[in-house]
C-alpha positions, 0 to 999 in steps of 0.5 A: 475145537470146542467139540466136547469128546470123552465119556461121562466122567472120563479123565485125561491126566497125562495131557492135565498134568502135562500143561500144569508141569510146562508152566512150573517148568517154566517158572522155575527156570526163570526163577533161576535165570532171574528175568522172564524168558521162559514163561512167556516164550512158552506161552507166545509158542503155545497160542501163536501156534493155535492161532496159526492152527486155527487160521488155516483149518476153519476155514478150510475144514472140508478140504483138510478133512478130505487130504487127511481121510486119505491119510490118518490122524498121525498125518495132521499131527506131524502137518500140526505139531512139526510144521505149523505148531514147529514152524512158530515156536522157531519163528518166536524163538529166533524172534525173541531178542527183539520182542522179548524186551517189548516191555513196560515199568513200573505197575507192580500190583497189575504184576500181582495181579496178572500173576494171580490170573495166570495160576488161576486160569492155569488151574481152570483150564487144566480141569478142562484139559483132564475132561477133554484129552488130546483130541481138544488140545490137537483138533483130531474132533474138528478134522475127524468127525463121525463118517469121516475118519473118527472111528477108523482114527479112533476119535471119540465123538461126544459132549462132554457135560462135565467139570467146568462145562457145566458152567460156560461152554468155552471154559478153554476159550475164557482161560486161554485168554486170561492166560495170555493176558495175565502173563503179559501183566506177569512180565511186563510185556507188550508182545503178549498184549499183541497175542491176546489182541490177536487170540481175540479176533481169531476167536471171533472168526473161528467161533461162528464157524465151529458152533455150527459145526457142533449144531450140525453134529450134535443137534438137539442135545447142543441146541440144548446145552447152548439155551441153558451155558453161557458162552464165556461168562460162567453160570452161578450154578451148574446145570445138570444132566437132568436139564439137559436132557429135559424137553421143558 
């Protein structure tokens, strides 16, 4: 969820350093293994799995908020990680022969070019990743807001106006699907195409419902933050505390 969570200037390195190691891993294994296997399996894992994610808490919140204030926070991370995230990464894997050879020839400057998204977004996203922390990355904010397990479940609630949030609201969102994009222009495959087309109408069904999570939670000071950030398409210049919490 995009709920912003973290104190000013907090910095989560372990899950920043975490996602930028996954894909020099995985870089380095194809690299060895001399064909893409690794980096796009990891990358179909990942986002299919969010994608999943998504579909089934949005529109449901409510419920899932009641099943897990019963049960905590390590509950929705084994309902989460082990079962929905689990349960896809299985599915891609035993999956792979066939959509791994879903493939094009030819373009080598879309290669490069996709290539040069990918560390880019790679780069961008891990800022934002060091200025959100787990709670983004796992949705512990969506399901455990305040009054409703976030300080039993120790899940800080706040906007975070700093890094990349201080140019376009959904820094995460925008690299998400350039991620995607650019790793299927890398590797050339057609499978990944089909993600991003999916990331994309997923996205269109989350975002209205999460915003107006964040209108009802937040209130004025998300308002605010909305007339001032872009949704996807960055400022020139980031705004500042000041703005922010101006009334003019």
């Amino acid at each position: 969820m995009a709920s912003r969570v973290g104190a000013r200037g907090e910095m989560h390195l372990v899950p920043a350093v975490a996602w930028v190691a996954a894909f020099v891993i995985c870089g380095v294994g194809d690299l060895l293994l001399g064909r893409w296997i690794l980096t796009p399996l990891f990358v179909a894992a990942f986002y299919g799995g969010m994608v999943v994610i998504d579909l089934v808490t949005y529109p449901v919140l409510s419920l899932w908020r009641s099943w897990l204030r019963r049960r905590g926070i390590v509950a929705w991370y084994v309902v989460e990680v082990g079962i929905l995230w689990g349960g896809t990464t299985l599915a891609l894997i035993l999956l792979a022969p066939i959509w791994l050879g879903w493939s094009w020839q030819g373009a080598f400057p879309l290669q490069l070019l996709g290539g040069l998204v990918l560390i880019v977004s790679v780069g961008v996203g891990t800022w934002a990743v060091a200025k959100m922390g787990w709670a983004r990355l796992l949705f512990a904010g969506a399901l455990f807001p305040p009054g409703a397990g976030a300080e039993e479940n120790n899940v800080p609630q706040r906007l975070v106006l700093e890094g990349p949030y201080r140019y376009v609201r959904n820094p995460l969102y925008v690299t998400d699907f350039l991620l995607i994009a650019g790793t299927a222009l890398l590797t050339r495959n057609l499978g990944l195409v089909l993600l991003a087309v999916l990331y994309l109408a997923q996205l269109a069904l989350q975002l209205p419902l999460e915003e107006r999570e964040l209108r009802q939670r937040f209130g004025e000071s998300y308002r605010r933050y909305c007339e001032l950030v872009p949704r996807f398409v960055p400022r020139r210049r980031p705004v500042g505390r000041r703005d922010l919490t101006s009334d003019g």
